[in-house]
C-alpha positions in Angstrom: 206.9 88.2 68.8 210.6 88.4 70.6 210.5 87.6 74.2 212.7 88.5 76.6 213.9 84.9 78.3 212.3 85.4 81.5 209.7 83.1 81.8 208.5 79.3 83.3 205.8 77.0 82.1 204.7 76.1 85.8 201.6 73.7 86.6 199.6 73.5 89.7 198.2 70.1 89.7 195.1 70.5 91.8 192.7 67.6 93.0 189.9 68.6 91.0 191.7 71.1 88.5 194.9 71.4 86.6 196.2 74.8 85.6 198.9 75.4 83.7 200.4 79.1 83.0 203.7 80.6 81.6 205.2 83.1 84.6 206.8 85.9 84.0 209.9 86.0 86.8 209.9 89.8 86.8 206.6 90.2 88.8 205.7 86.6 89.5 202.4 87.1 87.4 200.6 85.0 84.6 200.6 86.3 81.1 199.1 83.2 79.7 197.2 80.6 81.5 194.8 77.5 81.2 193.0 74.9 83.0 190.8 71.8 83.1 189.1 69.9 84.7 190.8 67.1 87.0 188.9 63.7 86.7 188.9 61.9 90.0 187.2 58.1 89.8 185.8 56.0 92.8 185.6 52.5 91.9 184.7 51.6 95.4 183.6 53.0 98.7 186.4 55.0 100.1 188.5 54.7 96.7 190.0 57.5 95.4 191.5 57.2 91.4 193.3 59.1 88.8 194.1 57.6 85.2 197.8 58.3 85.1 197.1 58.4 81.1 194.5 60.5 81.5 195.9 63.4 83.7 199.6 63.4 81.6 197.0 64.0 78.5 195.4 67.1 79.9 199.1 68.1 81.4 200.1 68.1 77.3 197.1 69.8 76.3 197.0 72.9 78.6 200.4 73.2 78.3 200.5 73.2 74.4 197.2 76.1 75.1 200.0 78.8 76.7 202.8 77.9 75.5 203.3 78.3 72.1 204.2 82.2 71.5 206.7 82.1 74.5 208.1 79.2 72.7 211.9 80.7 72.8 211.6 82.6 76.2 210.6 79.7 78.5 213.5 78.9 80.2 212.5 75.5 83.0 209.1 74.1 83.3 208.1 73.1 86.6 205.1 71.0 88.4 203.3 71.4 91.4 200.8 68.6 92.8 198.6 67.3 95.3 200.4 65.5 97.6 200.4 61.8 99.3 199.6 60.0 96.0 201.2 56.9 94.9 201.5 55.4 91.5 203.8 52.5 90.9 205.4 52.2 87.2 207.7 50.1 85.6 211.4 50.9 84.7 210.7 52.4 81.6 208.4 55.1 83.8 205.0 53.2 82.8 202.7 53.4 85.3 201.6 49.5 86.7 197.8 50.7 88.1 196.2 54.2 88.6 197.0 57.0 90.8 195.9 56.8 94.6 195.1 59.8 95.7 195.7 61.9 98.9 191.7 61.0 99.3 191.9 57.6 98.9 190.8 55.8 102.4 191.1 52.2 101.3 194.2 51.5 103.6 192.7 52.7 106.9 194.8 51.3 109.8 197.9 50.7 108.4 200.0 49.5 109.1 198.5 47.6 111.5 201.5 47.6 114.6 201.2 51.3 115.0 197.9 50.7 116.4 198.7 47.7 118.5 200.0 47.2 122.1 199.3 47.5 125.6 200.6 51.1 125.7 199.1 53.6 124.0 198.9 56.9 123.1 196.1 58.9 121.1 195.4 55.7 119.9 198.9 55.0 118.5 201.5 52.6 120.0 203.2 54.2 122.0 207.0 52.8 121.6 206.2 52.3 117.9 205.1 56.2 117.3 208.0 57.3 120.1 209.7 55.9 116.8 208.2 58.1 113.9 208.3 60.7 115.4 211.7 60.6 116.5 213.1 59.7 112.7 210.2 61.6 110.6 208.9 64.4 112.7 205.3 63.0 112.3 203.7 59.6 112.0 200.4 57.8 109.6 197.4 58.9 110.4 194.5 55.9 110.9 192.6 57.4 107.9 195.2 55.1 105.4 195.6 58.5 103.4 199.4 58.6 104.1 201.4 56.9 101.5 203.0 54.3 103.9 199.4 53.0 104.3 198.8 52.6 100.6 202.1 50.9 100.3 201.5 48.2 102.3 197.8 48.1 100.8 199.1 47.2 97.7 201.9 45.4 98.9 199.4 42.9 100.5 196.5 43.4 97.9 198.2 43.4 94.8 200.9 41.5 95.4 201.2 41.2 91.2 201.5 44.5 90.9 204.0 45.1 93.5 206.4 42.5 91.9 206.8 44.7 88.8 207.1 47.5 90.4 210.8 49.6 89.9 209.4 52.3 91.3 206.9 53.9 93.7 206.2 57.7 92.5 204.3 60.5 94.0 201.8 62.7 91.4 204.8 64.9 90.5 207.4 62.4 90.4 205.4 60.5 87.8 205.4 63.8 85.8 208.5 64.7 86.1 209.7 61.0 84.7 207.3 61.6 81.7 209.2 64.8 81.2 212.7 63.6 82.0 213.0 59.9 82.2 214.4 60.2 85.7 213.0 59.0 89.2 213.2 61.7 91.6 210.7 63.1 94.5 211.2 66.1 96.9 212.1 66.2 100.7 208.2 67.5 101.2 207.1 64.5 99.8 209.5 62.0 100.7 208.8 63.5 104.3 205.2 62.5 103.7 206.1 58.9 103.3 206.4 58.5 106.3 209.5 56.4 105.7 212.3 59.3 105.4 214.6 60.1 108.4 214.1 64.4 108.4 216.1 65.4 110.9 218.6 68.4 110.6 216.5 70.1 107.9 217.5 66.9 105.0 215.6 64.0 104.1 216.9 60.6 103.1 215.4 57.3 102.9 215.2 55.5 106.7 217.0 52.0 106.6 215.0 51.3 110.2 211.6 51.9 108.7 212.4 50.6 105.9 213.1 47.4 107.6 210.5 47.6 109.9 207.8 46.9 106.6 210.2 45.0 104.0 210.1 47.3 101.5 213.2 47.7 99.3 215.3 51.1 99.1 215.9 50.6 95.5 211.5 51.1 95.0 212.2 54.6 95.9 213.4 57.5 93.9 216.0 59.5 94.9 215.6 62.4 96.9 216.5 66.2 95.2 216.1 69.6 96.8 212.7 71.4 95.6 215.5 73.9 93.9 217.6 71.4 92.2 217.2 70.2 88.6 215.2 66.8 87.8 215.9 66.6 84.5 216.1 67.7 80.6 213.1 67.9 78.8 212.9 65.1 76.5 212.8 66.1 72.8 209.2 64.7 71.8 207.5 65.9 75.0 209.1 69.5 74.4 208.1 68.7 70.2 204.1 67.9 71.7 204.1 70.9 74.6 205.9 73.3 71.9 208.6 73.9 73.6 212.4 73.8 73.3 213.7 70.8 74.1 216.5 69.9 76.8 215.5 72.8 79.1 215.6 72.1 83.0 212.6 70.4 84.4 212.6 71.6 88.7 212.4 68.8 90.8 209.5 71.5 92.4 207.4 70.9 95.6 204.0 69.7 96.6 201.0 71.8 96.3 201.2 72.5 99.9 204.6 74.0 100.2 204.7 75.5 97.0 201.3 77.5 97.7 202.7 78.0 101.1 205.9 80.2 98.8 203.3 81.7 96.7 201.3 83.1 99.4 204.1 85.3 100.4 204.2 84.2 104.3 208.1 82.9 104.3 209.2 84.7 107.3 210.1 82.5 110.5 206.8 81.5 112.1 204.6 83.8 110.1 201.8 81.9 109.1 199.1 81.7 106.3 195.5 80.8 105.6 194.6 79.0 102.1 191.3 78.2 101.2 190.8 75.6 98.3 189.1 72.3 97.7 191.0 71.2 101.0 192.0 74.0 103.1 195.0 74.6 106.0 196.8 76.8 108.0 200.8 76.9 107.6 203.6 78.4 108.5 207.8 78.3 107.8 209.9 77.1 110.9 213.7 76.4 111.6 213.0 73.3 113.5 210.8 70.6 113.0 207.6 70.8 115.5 204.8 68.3 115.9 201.6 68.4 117.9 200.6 64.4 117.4 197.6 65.0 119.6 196.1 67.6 117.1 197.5 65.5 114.1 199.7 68.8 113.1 203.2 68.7 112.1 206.2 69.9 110.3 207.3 68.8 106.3 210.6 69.8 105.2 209.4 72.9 102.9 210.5 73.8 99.4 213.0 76.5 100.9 216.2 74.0 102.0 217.1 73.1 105.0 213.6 74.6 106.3 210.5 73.4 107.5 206.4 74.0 106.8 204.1 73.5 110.4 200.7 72.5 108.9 197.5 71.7 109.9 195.5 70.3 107.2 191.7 69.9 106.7 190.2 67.9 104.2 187.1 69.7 102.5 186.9 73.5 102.6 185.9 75.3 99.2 184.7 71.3 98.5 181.9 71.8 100.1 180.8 74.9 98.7 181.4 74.2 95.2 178.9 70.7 96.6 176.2 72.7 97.5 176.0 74.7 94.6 176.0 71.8 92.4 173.0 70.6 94.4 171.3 74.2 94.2 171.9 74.3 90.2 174.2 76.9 90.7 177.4 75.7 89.3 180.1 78.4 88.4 177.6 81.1 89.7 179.9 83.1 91.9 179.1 86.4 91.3 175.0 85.4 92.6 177.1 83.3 95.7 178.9 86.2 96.7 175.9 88.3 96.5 173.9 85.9 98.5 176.5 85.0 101.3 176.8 89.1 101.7 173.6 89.7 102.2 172.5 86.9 104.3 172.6 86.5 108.6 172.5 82.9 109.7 172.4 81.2 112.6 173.1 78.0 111.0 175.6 75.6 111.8 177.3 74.0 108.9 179.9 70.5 109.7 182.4 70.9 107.1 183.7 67.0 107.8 182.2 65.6 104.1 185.3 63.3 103.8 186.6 62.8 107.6 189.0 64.6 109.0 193.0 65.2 110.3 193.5 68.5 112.1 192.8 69.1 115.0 190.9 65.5 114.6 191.9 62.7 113.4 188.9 61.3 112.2 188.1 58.8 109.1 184.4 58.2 110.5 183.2 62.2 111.2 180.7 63.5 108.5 179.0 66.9 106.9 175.7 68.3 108.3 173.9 71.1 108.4 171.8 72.0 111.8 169.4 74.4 113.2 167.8 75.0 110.2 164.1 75.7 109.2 161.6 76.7 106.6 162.4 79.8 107.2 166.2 79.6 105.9 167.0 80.0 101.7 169.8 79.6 99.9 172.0 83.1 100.7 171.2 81.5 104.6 172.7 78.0 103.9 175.9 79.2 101.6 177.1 81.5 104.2 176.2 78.5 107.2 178.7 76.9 104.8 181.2 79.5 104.8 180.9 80.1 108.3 181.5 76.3 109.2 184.6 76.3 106.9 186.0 79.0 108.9 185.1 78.2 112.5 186.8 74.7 111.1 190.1 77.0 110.3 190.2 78.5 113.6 190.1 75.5 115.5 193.1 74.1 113.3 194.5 77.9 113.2 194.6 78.2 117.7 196.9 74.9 117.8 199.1 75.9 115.1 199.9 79.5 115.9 200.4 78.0 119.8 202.9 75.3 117.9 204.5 78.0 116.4 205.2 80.3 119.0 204.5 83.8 117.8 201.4 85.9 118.0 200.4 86.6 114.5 199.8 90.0 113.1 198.0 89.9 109.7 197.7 86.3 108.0 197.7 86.0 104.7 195.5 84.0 102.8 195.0 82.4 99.4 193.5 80.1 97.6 190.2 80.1 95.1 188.2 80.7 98.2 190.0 83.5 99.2 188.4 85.6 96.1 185.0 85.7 97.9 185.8 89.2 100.3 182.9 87.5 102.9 185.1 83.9 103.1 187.7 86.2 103.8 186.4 88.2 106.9 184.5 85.5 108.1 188.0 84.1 108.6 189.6 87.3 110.3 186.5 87.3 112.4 186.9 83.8 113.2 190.7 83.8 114.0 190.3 87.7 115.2 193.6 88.6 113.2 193.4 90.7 110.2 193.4 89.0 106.8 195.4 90.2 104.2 194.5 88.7 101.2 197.7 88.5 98.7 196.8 89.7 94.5 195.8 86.7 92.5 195.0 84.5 95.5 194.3 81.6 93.3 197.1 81.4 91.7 199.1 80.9 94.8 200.2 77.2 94.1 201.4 78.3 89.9 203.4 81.7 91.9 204.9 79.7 94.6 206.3 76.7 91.9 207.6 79.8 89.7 209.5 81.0 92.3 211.0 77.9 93.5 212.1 77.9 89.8 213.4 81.2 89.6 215.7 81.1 92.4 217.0 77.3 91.1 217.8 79.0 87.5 219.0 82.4 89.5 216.7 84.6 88.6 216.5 85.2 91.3 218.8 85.8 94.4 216.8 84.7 97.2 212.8 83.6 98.0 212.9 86.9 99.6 213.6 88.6 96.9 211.2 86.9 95.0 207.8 87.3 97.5 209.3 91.1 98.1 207.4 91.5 94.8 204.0 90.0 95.2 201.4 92.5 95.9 198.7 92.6 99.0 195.2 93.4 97.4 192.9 94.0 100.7 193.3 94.0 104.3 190.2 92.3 106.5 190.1 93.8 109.7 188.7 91.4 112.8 184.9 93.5 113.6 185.0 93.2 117.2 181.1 92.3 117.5 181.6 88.9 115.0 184.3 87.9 116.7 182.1 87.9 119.8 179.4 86.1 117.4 181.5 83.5 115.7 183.8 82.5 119.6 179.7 81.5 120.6 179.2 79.8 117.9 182.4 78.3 118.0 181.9 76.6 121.4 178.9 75.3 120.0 180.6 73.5 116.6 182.8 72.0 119.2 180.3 70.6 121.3 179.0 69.2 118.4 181.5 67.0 117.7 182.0 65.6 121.0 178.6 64.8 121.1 178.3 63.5 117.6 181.5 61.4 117.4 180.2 57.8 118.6 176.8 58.0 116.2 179.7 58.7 113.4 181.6 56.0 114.1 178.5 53.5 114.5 177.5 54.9 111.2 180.3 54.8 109.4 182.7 52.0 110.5 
């Protein structure tokens, strides 16, 4: 069947998922799509593992599911992926170990001078964070999730390793190299590093930081625009996938900034909700902005020369999909949203089930669940998790849109969560701005990479033109009563903390 050649194989590497689908650049929808599962491992407490082997396996399996009758029309293939991995390889592209993840908490407190001294700030030397912030905008956080942290970690803990490496590659970069053979990363993640000088809206590689933690330039790949091209697809990867070989592989964006495209908010300041395993609140800015004490801050985004504000939390959607595991109600979505519609709670739910960073940067905080009785059932404790989510974004969401410097009208959201119409005006009630929730809100992360694709093979003008054509499919007004119930309740979830925080660290240090 003749295709027009309008169309990207685009991925959206998730933490727990990988979906693949072939875009059509016309409307920016799917018209063929897959996913599996994503298989994260934990050999220790506070590890965090992917197979490299394993996930390139399932990236050539879904892909070979979609692609096959748009064979002649796919014109670039590009990836999106969870960010603030690390995976060494070799130089022919091999990876040397597996995968740390974003999640990975093994490296907490590195490196160890940005904690040290007499002076301090938010915990943080102050002369020594005066100096990432002045070079990258933003510094590590003490969880040892930034990729800095895990550098050193194996630096000083596999120091076997380390010698091999050629190369230190994000999730993406490691795919792109399967695809292409060549070592590239984008200014989003080489901005998450931690080690790349982002001032005037570029990124390059920070001789100074460099310096500061011996580590080689030449273990770095280089650094391309989200828009530019990686690569040509080698000829047996495009032979297994089933596609023609030699077209353009996008160098692409993290999963962050290429969701933050694909939900549509690009204007200056105008800022979005997404709701997924992790959630955050995000928003496009000219000029870089950082609130350190809040632990938000500005990447360099997928559209040049910009940046993305955001304040991310760790476990959002997580947490739900945890409790209905525990309630044998896996995949039962229809019956959640049923129950969570239904049900009035004046349960609180801690959404902290893997620490937190924004608005606290906390590796010790945990989940709970208070105020409940023998009274409450299931409906009761999945909305109390819903709830606790949300109050969660609005504390993230006040700092940000101050950071920014506009008053929002409608947010946008996206993300899986988003498909549940409760999640979405507990969050307008929570945030008391109206929701508007964009078509497709979980394919936000394969819409955003297909438009970063479209405008690099120009397809499109501009990623105006491209988000001009995604389509809003329901507007959540604020209801003036639960915003009055959730600000209580709010005050409460904050108190919480505060009064929680010392038992968490005792426990958990």
């Amino acid at each position: 069947m003749a295709k027009s050649s309008n169309y990207v194989l685009a991925f959206d590497i998730g933490t727990t998922s990988i979906k693949c689908a072939v875009v059509d650049f016309d409307n920016f929808e799917s018209v063929s799509s897959a996913s599996t599962k994503a298989i994260v491992i934990h050999p220790k407490r506070d590890w965090a593992e992917k197979e490299p082997e394993t996930l390139w396996n399932s990236v050539i399996e879904t892909a070979k599911s979609v692609a096959e009758e748009y064979k002649e029309s796919i014109v670039g293939i590009i990836f999106g992926a969870h960010m603030a991995g690390l995976v060494p390889v070799d130089n022919e592209g091999e990876p040397l170990r597996n995968i740390i993840t974003w999640l990975d908490e093994r490296a907490a407190g590195l490196p160890e001078d940005l904690w040290k001294g007499s002076l301090k700030i938010q915990g943080y030397s102050l002369f020594k964070v005066l100096k990432f912030l002045r070079i990258t905008g933003g510094a590590p956080s003490k969880t040892g999730k930034d990729v800095i942290s895990k550098i050193i970690w194996i630096r000083d803990n596999e120091p076997d390793i380390f010698d091999k490496t050629f190369k230190l590659l994000d999730v993406k970069g490691f795919l792109i190299s399967k695809c292409t053979g060549e070592f590239v990363t984008s200014p989003d993640e080489a901005n998450l590093t931690w080690l790349a000088d982002t001032r005037g809206g570029r990124a390059k590689w920070s001789q100074s930081l460099l310096g500061d933690y011996k580590l080689s330039p030449d273990l770095f790949p280089k650094i391309k625009l989200s828009t530019e091209v990686a690569g040509r697809l080698k000829s047996e990867v495009a032979e297994e996938i089933g596609v023609k070989e030699g077209i353009p592989v996008v160098v692409g964006a993290g999963d962050i900034p290429s969701a933050a495209i694909g939900s549509g908010a690009i204007g200056e300041a105008e800022l979005h909700v997404y709701i997924g395993t992790s959630d955050w609140v995000a928003g496009h800015l000219s000029k870089r902005k950082t609130d350190i004490s809040h632990y938000i801050g500005s990447l360099l985004s997928a559209i040049p020369e910009k940046y993305l504000l955001i304040a991310e939390q760790e476990v959002a959607a997580g947490a739900l999909e945890w409790f209905m595991r525990l309630m044998g109600m896996e995949g039962e979505y229809e019956e959640v949203s049923n129950l969570v519609s239904e049900a009035k709670s004046n349960l609180i739910f801690l959404p902290w089930l893997y620490g937190e960073r924004a608005p606290i940067d906390d590796p010790y905080v945990r989940g709970g669940l208070l105020n409940f009785s023998l009274e409450d059932d299931k409906g009761k404790v999945l909305r109390a998790v819903m709830e606790g989510v949300a109050m969660n974004i609005k504390w993230a969401y006040m700092y940000t849109e101050k950071l920014a410097g506009k008053i929002q009208g409608a947010v946008n959201m996206v993300g899986g969560g988003a498909l549940f119409d409760a999640w979405c005006q507990m969050v307008a009630d929570s945030i008391d701005r109206p929701i508007r929730r964009i078509k497709n809100p979980q394919e936000t992360g394969i819409r955003g990479a297909a438009v970063i694709a479209a405008v690099s093979t120009g397809k499109v003008k501009s990623f105006e033109e491209a988000t001009s054509k995604f389509e809003v499919d329901k507007v959540f007004k604020p209801d003036k009563e639960n915003v009055t119930f959730y600000n209580r309740k709010f005050e409460e979830f904050k108190k919480i903390y505060k009064k929680l925080k010392k038992i968490y660290q005792r426990l958990n240090e």
